[in-house]
N, C-alpha and C positions, 0 to 999 in steps of 0.2 A: 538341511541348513548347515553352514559352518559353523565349525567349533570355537571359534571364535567367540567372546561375550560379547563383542561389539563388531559393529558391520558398518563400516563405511557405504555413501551412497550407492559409489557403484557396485559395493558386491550385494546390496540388497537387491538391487533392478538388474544383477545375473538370477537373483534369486527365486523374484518374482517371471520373471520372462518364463521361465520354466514354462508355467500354465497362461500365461497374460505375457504373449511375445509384442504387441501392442505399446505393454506399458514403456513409459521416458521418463528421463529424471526430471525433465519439467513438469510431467505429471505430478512425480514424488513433492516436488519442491511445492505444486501448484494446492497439492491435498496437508500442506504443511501450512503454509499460509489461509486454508480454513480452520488451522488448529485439530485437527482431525488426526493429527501422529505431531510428536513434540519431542524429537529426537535431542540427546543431550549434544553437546556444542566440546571438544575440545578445549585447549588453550587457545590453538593457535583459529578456532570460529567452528574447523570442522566440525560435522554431522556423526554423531555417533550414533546408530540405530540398535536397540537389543531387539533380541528373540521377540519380546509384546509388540514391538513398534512394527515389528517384519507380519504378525499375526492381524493385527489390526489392517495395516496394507490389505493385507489377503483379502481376509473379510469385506472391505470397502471395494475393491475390485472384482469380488464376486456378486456382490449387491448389482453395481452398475451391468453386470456382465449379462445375470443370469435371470434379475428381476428388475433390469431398470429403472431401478430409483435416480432419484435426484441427490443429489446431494442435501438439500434442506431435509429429504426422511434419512437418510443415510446418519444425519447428526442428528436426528431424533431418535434412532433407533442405538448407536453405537453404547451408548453408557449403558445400556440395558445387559449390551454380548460383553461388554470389558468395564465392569465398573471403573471409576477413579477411585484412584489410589488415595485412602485419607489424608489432608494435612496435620502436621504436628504443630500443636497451640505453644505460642512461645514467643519471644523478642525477634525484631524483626532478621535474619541473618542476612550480611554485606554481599553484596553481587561476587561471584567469584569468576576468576581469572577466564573463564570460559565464556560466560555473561558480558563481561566486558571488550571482549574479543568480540562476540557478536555484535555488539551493540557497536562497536567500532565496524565492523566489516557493514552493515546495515546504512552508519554515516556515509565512509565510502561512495556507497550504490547512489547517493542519494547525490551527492554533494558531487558527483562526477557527472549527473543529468546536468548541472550547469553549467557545463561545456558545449552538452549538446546547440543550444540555444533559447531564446526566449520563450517560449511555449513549456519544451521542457524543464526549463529555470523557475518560471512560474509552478509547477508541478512540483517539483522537489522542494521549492521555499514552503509550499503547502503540507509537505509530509513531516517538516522539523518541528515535533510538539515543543519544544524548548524546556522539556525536564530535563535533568542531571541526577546520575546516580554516577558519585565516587566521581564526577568530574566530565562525565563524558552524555555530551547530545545524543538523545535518540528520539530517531525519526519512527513515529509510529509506524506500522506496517500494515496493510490495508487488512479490515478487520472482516469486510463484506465482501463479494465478487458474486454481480446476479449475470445474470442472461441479457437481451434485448428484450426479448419476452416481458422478463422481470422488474425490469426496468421502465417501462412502461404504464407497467402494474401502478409500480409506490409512485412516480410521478406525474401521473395523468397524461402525459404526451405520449401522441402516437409515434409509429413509428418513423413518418415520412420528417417529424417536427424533434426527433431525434437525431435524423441523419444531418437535419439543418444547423441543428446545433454543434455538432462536431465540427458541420465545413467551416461555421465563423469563429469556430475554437474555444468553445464554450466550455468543453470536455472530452475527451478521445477516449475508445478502448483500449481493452487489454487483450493480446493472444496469448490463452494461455494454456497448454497441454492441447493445441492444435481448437481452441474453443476462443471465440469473442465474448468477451466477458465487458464489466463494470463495475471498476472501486466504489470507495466508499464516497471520494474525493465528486468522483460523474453523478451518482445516487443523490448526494447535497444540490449541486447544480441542475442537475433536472428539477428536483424539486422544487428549487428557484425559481426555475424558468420556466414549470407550469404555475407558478404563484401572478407571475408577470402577465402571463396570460388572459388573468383575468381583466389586466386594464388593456386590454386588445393589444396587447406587443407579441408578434413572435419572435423566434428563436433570430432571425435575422435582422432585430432593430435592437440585440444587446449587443450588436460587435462591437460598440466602441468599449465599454466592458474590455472583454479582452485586450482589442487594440489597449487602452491603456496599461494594462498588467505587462504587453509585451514592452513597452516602455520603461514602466518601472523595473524590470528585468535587467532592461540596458545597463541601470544604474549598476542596480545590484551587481550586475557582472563585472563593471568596472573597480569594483570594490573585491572579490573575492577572485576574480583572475589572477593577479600577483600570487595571491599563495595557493591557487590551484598548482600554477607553474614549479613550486619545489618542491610536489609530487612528498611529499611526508605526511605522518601519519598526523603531526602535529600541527603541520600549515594547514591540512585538512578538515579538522578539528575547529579551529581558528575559521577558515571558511565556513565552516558549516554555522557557529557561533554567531560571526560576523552577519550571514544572509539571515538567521532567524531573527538578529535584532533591527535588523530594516526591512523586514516583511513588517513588522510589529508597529514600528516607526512609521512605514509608511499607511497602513491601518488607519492609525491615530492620525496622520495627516487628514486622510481622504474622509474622514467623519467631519474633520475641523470645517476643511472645505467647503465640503457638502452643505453643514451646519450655517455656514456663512451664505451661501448659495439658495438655501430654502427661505433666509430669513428677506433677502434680499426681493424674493421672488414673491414672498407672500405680503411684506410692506413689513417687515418685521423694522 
């Protein structure tokens, strides 16, 4: 390994390649976002990896390699090979210059899906939890990612009433380190949509669901396009700000609605 104390992504995936010529950084990044290596961040966001973080990889890619684990024993099995490190009891310490860097580079990803378009706008308005630490949005980062398999599993739909759900936009996948996966975001929504199931609806009589989110999207976009367009870190900010409080707004609308709609419907 190099003598370096810190290893930027790519010189750790020269590192790895050694034995695992396979491996990608979208792997690296993919077994990051299971929280399974928690590389330090720069100032400026970058990945800083040590020696443990490069050990741990190993490990985890010899697991998959040599015994075929999954990942769910792979995180059953890891704090076992590389305890955690204790935390120290004390007042809570301020996010520092690296944290906030992240947590800005993470709005970014997020706040630039609503360029994409409706579907994707929808999807990013869902990942802005609307805390603030020191001033800055952060969008949680998907905490889960199962299989189709697994998916399956926690939501009682098969697979055929899966695929139906994607086509009317219910939920999409993820590719991720060459694998189809499923947020945390698809796992809620299936679960929904085997709940609905039970009053004889499938996956194809929620489109309007959707259909309406792409709408309300429109809005939103009309609202947070202007300061996508000057591309700064602060107009971004300000978008990202701006979509969480009218995801929120719009929430509290469609209860109101609703609420007025059920009373209507039952003689209220």
């Amino acid at each position: 390994m190099s003598a370096k104390s810190h290893l930027s992504i790519g010189d750790v995936l020269s590192v790895l390649r050694q034995e695992f010529p396979d491996v990608s950084i979208s792997k690296i990044r993919f077994l990051e976002t299971q929280g399974l290596v928690t590389p330090q961040r720069t100032a400026s966001g970058l990945r800083k990896f040590t020696k443990a973080d490069v050990d741990r990889l190993h490990w985890i890619l010899q697991q998959q390699r040599d015994h075929f684990f999954p990942l769910k024993v792979i995180k059953e099995k890891i704090d076992d090979v590389f305890p955690p490190q204790p935390q120290s009891n004390g007042a809570k310490t301020p996010p520092t210059d690296a944290q906030r860097a992240a947590a800005l580079e993470r709005v970014s990803h997020v706040v630039a899906a609503l360029q994409e378009g409706p579907r994707e706008a929808a999807e990013a308005a869902a990942l802005i939890s609307g805390n603030e630490s020191e001033g800055v949005v952060v969008p949680e980062s998907p905490k889960t990612m199962v299989s189709l398999a697994e998916l399956c599993g926690v939501s009682g739909l098969s697979e055929a009433e899966i695929a139906q759900a994607e086509q009317v936009g219910l939920f999409s996948s993820l590719k991720v380190a060459g694998e189809v996966v499923y947020g945390d975001d698809a796992i809620a929504v299936a679960k929904l949509v085997g709940q609905f199931r039970r009053y004889g609806m499938e996956p194809r009589h929620l489109r309007p669901y959707a259909n309406a989110i792409d709408r309300e999207m429109d809005l939103v976009q009309q609202v947070v396009n202007p300061l996508l367009r000057a591309r700064t870190p602060e107009a971004r900010q300000r978008a990202a700000e701006h979509a969480a409080e009218l995801a929120k707004l719009g929430q509290s609308l469609r209860a109101a609605l609703l609420r007025r709609a059920l009373s209507k419907l039952l003689g209220g």
